[in-house]
C-alpha positions in Angstrom: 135.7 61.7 63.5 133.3 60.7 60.3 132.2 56.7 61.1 131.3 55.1 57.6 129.1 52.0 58.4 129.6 48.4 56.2 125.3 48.7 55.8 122.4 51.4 55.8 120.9 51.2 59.2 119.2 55.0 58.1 115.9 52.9 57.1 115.8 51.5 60.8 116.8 54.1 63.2 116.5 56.9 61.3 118.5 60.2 59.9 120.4 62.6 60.7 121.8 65.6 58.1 124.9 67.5 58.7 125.2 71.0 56.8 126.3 74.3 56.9 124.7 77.7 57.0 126.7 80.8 57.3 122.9 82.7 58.5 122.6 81.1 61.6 121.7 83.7 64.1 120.6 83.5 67.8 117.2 83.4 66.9 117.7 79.7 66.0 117.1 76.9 68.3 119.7 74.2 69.0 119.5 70.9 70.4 121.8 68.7 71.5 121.4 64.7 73.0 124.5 63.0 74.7 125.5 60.9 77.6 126.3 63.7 80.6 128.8 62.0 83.1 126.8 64.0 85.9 123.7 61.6 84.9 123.4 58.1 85.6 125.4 55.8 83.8 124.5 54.9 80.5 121.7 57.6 80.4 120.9 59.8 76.9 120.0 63.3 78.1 118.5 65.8 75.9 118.9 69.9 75.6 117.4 72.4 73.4 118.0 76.2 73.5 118.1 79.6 71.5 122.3 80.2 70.2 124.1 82.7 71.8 126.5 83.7 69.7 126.8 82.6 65.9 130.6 83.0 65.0 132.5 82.1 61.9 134.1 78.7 63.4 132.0 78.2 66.7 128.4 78.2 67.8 127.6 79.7 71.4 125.1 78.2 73.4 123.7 78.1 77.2 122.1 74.4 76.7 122.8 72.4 79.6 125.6 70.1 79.5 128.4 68.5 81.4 131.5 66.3 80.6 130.5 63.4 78.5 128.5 65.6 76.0 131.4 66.1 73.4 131.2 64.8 70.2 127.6 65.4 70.5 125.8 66.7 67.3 124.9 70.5 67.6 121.7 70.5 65.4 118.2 71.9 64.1 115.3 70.4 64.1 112.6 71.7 61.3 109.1 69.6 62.0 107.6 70.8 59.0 110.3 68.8 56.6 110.7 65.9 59.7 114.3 66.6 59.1 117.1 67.5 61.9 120.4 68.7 60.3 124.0 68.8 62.3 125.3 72.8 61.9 128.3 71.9 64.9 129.9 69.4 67.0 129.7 70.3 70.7 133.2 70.6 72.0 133.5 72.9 75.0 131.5 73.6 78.1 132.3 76.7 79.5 131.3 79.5 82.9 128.8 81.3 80.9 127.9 79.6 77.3 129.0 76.0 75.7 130.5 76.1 72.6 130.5 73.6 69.4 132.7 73.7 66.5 130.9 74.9 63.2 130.9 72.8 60.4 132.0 75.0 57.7 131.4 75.2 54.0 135.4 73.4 54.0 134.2 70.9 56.5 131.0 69.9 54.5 132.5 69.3 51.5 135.6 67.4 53.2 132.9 65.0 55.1 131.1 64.9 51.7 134.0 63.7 50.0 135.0 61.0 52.6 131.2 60.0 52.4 131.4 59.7 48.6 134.8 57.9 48.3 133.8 54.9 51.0 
């Protein structure tokens, strides 16, 4: 789902990229921040690891997470630019790795144009 606000609320709480890179390997560093239903209610938990797996359409990942957690930006973090950019949406927890759906060059350009239009 793409949520297109009525105002910019950027300039108070902040911002978040989304993007696409095709050379995303496992030396990259995820993170991922969500609402775990194993947690307490109402609780934001956060997870950071190395990828797995990098995969045309999915991203591989052992961060910890539980039910709750989809929907939850899969992103990068780059504290020399202060900039954190969304590369997945984290979609499936699995026995050995979690997974998130990659956003694709398509994807981008589809969100971009939803963006643009509203």
């Amino acid at each position: 789902a793409l949520l297109i606000l009525d105002r910019n609320i950027g300039n108070d709480l902040g911002w978040v990229g989304f993007g696409f890179d095709n050379g995303l390997k496992e030396k990259h560093t995820i993170q991922i921040n969500g609402y775990p239903g194993d947690k307490p209610r109402g609780t934001l938990w956060h997870s950071d690891c190395n990828i797995h797996t990098s995969e045309e359409f999915w991203l591989r990942y052992v961060c910890d997470t539980a039910g709750g957690m989809s929907g939850s930006g899969v992103y990068i973090e780059n504290n020399q630019k202060h900039t954190r950019i969304i590369y997945a949406v984290h979609t499936y927890g699995g026995p050995s790795t979690n997974s998130g759906t990659r956003i694709t060059e398509k994807k981008f350009l589809q969100l971009r144009k939803w963006k643009a239009e509203n």
